[in-house]
VMD Tcl script that builds the backbone (N, CA, C; Angstrom):
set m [mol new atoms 369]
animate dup $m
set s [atomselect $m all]
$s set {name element resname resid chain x y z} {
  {N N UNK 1 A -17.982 23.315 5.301}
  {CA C UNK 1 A -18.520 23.728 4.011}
  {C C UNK 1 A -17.697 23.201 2.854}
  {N N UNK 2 A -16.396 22.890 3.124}
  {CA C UNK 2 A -15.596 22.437 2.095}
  {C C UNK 2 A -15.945 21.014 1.309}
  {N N UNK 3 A -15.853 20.438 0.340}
  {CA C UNK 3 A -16.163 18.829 0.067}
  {C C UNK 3 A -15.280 17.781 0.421}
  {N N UNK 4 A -15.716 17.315 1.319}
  {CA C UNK 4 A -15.086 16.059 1.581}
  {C C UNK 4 A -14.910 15.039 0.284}
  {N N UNK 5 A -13.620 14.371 0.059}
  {CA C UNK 5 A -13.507 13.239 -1.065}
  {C C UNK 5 A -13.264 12.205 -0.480}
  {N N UNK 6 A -13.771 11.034 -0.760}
  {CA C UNK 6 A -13.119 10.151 0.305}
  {C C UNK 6 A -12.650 8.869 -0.838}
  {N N UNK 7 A -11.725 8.336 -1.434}
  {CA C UNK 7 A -11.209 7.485 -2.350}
  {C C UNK 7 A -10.811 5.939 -2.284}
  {N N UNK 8 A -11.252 4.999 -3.391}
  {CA C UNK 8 A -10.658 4.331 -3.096}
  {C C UNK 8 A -10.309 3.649 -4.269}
  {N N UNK 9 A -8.572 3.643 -4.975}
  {CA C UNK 9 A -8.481 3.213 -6.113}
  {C C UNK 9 A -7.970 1.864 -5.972}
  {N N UNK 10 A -9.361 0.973 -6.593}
  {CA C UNK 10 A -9.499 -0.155 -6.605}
  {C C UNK 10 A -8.216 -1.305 -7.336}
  {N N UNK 11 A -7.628 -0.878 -8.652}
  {CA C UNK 11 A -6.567 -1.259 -9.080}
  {C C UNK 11 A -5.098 -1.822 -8.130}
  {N N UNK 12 A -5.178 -0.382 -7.233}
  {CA C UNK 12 A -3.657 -0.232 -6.413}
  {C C UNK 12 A -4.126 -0.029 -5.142}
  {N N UNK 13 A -5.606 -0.401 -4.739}
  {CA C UNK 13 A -5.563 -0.213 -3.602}
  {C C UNK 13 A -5.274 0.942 -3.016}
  {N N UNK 14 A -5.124 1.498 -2.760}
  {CA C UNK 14 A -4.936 2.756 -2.784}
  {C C UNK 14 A -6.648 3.875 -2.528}
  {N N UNK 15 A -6.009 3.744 -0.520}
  {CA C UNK 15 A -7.144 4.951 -0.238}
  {C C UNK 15 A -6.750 6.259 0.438}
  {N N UNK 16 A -7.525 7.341 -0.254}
  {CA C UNK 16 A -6.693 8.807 0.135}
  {C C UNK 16 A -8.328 9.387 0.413}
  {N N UNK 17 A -8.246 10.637 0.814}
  {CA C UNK 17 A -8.810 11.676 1.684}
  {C C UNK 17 A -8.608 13.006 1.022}
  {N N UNK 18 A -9.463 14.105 0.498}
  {CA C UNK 18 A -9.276 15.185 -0.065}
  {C C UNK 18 A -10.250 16.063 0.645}
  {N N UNK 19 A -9.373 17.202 1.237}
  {CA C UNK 19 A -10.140 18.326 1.909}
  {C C UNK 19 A -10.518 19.791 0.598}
  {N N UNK 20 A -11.496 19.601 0.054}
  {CA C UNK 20 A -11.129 20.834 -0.890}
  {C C UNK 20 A -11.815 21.887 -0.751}
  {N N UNK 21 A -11.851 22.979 0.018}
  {CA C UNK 21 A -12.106 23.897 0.216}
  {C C UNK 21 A -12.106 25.023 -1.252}
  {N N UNK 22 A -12.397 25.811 -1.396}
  {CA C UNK 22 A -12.580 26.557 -2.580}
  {C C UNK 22 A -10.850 27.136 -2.911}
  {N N UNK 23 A -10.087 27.529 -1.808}
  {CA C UNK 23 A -8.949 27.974 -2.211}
  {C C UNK 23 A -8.009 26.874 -3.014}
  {N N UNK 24 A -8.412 25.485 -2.106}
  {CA C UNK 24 A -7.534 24.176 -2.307}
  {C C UNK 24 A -7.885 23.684 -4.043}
  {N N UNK 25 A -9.102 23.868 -4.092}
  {CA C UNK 25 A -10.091 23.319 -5.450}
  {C C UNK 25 A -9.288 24.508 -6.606}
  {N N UNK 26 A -9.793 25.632 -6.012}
  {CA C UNK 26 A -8.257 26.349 -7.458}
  {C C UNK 26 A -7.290 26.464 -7.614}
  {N N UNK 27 A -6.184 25.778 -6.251}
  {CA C UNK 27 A -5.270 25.307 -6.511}
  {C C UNK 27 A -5.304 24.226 -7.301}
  {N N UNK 28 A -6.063 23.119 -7.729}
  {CA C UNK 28 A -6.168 22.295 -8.264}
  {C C UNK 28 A -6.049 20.751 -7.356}
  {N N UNK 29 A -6.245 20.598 -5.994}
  {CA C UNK 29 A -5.982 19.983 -5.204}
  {C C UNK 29 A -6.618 18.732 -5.480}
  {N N UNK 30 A -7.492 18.627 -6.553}
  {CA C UNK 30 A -8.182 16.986 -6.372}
  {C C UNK 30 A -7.493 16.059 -7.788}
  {N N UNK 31 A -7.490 17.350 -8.725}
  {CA C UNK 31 A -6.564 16.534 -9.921}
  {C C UNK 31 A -5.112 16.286 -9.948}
  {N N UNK 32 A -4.411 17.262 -8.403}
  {CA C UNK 32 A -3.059 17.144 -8.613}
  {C C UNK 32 A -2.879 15.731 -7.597}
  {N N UNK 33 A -4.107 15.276 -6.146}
  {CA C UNK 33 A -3.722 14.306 -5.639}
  {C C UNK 33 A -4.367 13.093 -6.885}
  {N N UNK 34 A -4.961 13.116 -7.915}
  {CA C UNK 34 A -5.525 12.144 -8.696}
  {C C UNK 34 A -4.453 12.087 -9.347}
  {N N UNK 35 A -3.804 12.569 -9.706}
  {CA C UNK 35 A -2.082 12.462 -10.888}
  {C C UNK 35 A -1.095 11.807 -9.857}
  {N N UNK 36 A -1.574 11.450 -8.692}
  {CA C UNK 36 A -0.353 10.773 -7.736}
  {C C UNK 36 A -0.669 9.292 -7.724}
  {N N UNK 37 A -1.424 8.834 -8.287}
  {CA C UNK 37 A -2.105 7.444 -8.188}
  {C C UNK 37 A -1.246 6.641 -9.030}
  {N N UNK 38 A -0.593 5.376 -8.748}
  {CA C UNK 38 A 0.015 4.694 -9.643}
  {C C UNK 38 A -0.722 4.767 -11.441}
  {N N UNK 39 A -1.687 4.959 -11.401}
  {CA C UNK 39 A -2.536 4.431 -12.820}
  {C C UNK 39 A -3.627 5.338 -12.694}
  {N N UNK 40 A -4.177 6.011 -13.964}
  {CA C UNK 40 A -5.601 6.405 -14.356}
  {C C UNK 40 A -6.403 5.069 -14.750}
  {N N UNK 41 A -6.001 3.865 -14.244}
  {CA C UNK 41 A -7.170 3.147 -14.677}
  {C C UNK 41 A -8.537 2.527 -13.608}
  {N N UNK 42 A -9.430 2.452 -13.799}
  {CA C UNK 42 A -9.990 2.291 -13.017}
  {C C UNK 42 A -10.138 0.783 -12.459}
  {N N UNK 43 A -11.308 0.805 -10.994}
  {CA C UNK 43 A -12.436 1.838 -11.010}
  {C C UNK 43 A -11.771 2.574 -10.126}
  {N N UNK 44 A -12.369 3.964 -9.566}
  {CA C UNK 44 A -11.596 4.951 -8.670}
  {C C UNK 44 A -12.943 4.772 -7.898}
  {N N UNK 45 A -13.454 4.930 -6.698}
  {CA C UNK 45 A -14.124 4.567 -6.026}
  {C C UNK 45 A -14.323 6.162 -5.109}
  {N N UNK 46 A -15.192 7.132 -5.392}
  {CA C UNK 46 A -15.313 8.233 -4.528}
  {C C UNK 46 A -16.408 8.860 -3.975}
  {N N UNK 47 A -16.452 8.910 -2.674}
  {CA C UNK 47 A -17.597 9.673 -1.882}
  {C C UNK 47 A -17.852 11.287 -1.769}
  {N N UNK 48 A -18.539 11.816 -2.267}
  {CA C UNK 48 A -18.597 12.962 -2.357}
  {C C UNK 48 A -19.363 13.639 -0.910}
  {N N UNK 49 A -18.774 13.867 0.325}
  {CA C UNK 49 A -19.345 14.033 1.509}
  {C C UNK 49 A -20.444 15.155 1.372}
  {N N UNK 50 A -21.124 15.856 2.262}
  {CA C UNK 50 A -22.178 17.021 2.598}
  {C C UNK 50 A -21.068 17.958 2.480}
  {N N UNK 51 A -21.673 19.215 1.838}
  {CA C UNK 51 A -21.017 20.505 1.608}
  {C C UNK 51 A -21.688 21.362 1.104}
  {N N UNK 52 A -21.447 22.809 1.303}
  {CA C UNK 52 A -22.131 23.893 1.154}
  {C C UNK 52 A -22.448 24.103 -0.743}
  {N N UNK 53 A -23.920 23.963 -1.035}
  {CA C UNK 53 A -24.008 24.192 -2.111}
  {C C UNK 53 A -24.057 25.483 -2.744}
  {N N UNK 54 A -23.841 25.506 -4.002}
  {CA C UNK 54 A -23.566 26.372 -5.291}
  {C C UNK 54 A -24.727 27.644 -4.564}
  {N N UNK 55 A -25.905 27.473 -4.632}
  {CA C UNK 55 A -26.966 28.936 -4.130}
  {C C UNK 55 A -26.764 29.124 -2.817}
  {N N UNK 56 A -25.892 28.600 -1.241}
  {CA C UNK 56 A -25.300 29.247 -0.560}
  {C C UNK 56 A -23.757 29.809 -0.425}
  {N N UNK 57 A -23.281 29.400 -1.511}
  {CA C UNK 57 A -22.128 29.323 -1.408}
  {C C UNK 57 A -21.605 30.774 -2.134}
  {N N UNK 58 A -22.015 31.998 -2.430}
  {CA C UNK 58 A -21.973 33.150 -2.539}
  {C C UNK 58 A -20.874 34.153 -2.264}
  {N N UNK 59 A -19.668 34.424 -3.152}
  {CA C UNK 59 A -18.485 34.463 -2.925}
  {C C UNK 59 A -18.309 36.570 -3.501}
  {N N UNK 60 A -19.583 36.558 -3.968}
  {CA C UNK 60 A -19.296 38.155 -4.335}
  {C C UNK 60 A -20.748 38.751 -4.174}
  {N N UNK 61 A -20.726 39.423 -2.922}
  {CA C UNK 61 A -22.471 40.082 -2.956}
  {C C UNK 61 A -22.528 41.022 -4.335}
  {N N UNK 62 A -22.133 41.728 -4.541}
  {CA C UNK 62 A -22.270 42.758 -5.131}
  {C C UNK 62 A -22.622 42.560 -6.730}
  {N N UNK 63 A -21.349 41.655 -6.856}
  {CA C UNK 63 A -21.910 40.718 -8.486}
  {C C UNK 63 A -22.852 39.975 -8.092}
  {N N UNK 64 A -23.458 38.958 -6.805}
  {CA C UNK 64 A -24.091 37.959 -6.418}
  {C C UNK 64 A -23.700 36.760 -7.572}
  {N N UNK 65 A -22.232 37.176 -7.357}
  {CA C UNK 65 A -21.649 35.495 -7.704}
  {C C UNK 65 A -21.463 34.247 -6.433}
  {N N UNK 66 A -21.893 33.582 -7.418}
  {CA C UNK 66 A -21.736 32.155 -6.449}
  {C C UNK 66 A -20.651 30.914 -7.026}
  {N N UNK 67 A -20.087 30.168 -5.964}
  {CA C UNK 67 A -19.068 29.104 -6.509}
  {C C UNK 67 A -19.815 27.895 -6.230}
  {N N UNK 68 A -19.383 26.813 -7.048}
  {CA C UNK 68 A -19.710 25.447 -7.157}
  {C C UNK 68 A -18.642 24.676 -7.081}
  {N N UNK 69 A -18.792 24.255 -5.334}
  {CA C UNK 69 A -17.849 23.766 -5.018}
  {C C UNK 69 A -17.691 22.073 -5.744}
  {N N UNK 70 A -18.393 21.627 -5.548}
  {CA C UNK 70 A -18.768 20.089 -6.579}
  {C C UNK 70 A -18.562 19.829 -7.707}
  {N N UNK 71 A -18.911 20.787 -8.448}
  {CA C UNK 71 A -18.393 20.706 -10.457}
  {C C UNK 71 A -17.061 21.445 -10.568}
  {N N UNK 72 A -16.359 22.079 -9.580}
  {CA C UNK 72 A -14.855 22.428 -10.025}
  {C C UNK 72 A -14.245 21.210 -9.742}
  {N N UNK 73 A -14.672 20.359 -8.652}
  {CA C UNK 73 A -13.936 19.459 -8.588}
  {C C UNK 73 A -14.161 18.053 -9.222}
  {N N UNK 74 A -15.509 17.778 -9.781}
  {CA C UNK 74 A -15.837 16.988 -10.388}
  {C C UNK 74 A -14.710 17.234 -11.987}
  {N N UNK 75 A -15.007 18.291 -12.534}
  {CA C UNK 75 A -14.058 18.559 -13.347}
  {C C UNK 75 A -12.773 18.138 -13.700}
  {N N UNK 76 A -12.263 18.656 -11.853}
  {CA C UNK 76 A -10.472 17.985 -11.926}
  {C C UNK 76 A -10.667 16.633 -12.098}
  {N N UNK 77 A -11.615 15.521 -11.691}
  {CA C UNK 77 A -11.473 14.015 -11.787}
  {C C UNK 77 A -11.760 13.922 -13.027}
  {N N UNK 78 A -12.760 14.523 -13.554}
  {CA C UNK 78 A -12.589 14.005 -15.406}
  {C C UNK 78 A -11.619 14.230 -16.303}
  {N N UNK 79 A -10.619 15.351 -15.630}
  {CA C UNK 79 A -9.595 15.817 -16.371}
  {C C UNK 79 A -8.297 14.696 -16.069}
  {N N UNK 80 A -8.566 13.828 -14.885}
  {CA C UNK 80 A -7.769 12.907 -14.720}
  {C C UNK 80 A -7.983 11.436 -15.126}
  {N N UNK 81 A -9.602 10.961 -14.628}
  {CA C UNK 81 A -9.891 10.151 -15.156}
  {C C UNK 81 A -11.496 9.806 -16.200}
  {N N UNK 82 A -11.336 8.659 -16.911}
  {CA C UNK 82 A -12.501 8.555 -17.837}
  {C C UNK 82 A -13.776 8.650 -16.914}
  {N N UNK 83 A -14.563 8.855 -17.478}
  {CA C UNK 83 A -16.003 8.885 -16.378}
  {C C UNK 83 A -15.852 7.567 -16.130}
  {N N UNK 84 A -15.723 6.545 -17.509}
  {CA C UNK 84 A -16.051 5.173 -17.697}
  {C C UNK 84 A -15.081 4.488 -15.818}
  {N N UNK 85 A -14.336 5.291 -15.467}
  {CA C UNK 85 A -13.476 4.922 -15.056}
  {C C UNK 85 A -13.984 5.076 -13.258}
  {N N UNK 86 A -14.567 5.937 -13.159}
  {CA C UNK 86 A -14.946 6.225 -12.080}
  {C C UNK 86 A -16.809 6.212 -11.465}
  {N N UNK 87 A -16.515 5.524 -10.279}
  {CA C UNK 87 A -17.987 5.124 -9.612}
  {C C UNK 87 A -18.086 5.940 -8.373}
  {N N UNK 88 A -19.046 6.963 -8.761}
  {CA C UNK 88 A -19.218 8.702 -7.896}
  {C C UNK 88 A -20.350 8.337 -6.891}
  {N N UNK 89 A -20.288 8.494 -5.816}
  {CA C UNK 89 A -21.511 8.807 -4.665}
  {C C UNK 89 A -21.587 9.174 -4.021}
  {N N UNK 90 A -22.694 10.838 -4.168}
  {CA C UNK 90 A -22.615 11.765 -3.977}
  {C C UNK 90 A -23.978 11.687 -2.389}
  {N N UNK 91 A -23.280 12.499 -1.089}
  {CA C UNK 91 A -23.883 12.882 -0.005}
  {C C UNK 91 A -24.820 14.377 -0.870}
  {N N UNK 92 A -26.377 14.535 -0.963}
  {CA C UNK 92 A -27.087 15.391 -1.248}
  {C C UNK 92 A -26.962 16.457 -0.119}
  {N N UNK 93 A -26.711 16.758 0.967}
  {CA C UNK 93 A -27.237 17.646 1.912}
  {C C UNK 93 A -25.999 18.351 1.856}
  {N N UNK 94 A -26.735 20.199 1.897}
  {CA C UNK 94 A -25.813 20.546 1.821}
  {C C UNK 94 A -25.284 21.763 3.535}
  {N N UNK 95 A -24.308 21.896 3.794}
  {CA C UNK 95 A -24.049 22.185 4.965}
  {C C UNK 95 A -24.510 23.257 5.801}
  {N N UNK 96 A -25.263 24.173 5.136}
  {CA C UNK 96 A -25.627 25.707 5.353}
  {C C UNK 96 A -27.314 25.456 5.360}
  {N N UNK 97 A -27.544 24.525 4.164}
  {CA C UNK 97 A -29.062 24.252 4.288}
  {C C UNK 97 A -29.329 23.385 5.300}
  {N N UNK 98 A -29.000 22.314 5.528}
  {CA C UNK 98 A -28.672 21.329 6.637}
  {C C UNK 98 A -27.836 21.515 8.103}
  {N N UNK 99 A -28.170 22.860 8.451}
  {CA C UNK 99 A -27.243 23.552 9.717}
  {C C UNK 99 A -27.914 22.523 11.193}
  {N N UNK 100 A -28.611 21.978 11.062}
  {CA C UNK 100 A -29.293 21.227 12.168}
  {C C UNK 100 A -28.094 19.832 12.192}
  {N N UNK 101 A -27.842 19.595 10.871}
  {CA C UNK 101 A -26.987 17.985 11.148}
  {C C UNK 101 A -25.647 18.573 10.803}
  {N N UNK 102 A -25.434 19.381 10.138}
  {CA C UNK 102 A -23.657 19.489 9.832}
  {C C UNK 102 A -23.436 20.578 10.338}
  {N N UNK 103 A -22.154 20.962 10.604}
  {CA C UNK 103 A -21.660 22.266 11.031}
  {C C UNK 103 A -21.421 23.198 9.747}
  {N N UNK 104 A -21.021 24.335 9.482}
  {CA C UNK 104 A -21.058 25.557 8.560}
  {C C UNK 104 A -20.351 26.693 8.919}
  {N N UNK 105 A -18.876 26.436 8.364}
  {CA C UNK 105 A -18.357 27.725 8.721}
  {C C UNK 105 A -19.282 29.117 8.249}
  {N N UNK 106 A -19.606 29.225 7.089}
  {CA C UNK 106 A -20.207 30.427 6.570}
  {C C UNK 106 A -21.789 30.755 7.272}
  {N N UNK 107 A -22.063 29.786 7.304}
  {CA C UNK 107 A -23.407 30.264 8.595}
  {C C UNK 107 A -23.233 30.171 9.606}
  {N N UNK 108 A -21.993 29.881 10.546}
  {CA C UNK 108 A -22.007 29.862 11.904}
  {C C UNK 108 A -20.754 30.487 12.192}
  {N N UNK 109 A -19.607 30.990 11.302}
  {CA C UNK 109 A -18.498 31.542 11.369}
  {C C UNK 109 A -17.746 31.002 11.897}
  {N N UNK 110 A -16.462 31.650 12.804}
  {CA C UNK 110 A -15.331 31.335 13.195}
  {C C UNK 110 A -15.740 30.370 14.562}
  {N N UNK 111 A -14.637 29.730 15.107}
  {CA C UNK 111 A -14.942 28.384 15.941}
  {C C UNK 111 A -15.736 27.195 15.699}
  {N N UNK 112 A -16.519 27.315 14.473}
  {CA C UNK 112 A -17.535 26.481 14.124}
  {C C UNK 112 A -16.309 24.528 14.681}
  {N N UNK 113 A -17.184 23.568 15.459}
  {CA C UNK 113 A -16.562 22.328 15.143}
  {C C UNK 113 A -16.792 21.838 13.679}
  {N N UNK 114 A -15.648 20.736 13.814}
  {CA C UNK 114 A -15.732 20.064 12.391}
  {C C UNK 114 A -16.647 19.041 11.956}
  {N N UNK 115 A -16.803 18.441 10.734}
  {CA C UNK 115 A -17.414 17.457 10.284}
  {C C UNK 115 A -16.523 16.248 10.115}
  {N N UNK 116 A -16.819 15.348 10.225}
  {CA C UNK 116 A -15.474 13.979 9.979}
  {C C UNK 116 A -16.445 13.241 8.878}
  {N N UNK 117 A -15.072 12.303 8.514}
  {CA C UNK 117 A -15.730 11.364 7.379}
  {C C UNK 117 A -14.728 10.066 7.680}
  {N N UNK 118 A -15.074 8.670 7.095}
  {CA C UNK 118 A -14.076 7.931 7.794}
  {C C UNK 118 A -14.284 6.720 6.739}
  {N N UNK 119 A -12.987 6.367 6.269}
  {CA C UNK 119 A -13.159 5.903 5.545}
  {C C UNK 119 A -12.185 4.164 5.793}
  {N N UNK 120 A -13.108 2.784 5.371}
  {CA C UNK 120 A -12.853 2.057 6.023}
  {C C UNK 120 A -12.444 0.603 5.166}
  {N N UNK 121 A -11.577 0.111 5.065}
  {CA C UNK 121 A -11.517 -1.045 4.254}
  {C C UNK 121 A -11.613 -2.542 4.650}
  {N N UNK 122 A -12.480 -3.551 3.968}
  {CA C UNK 122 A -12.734 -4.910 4.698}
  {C C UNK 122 A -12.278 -5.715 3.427}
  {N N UNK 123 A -11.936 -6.490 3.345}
  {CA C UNK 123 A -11.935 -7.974 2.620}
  {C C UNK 123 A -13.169 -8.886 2.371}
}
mol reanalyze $m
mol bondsrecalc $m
mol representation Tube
mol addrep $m
């Protein structure tokens, strides 16, 4: 359910992997590994994997608040880099609605297997 990031900063070469789960995302986990990059300049090159969206993603019955796991973290990258700067492409399906192709901790609970993502560089 968490968003996979998958990076590749084109400048420095430079490819990294971000697991951001909702605890990791308010730690600030995507703008603090984006501040480790030699340069904010672009292009930054990022895959936004399958993950549990904003109307399953329901973090308080009672208020029936929900989190958005995608725009907290979209956020941290604008807070790091220019939009101008970055080329986003985003996986639509999300993991809870899509329980047939991805796994879902929150709809399938504890033991659930994982999802992989793999990220690959050619010349």
């Amino acid at each position: 359910d968490c968003v996979p990031l998958l990076l590749y900063h084109e400048p420095s070469g430079t490819i990294g992997v971000i697991h951001a789960g909702r605890k990791g995302t308010e730690l600030g986990i995507t703008e603090k590994t984006l501040k480790q990059l030699p340069s904010t300049e672009g292009p930054l090159h990022v895959w936004l994997g399958p993950h549990i969206c904003e109307q399953c993603y329901q973090i308080n019955r009672e208020t029936n608040e929900h989190y958005n796991l995608l725009r907290q973290n979209l956020n941290q990258m604008y807070n790091v880099f220019e939009k101008s700067n970055l080329r986003l492409n985003f996986a639509s399906d999300c993991t809870a609605h899509n329980n047939d192709k991805f796994y879902s901790y929150r709809k399938e609970g504890a033991g659930v297997p994982m999802n992989y993502g793999v990220v690959t560089f050619s010349n």
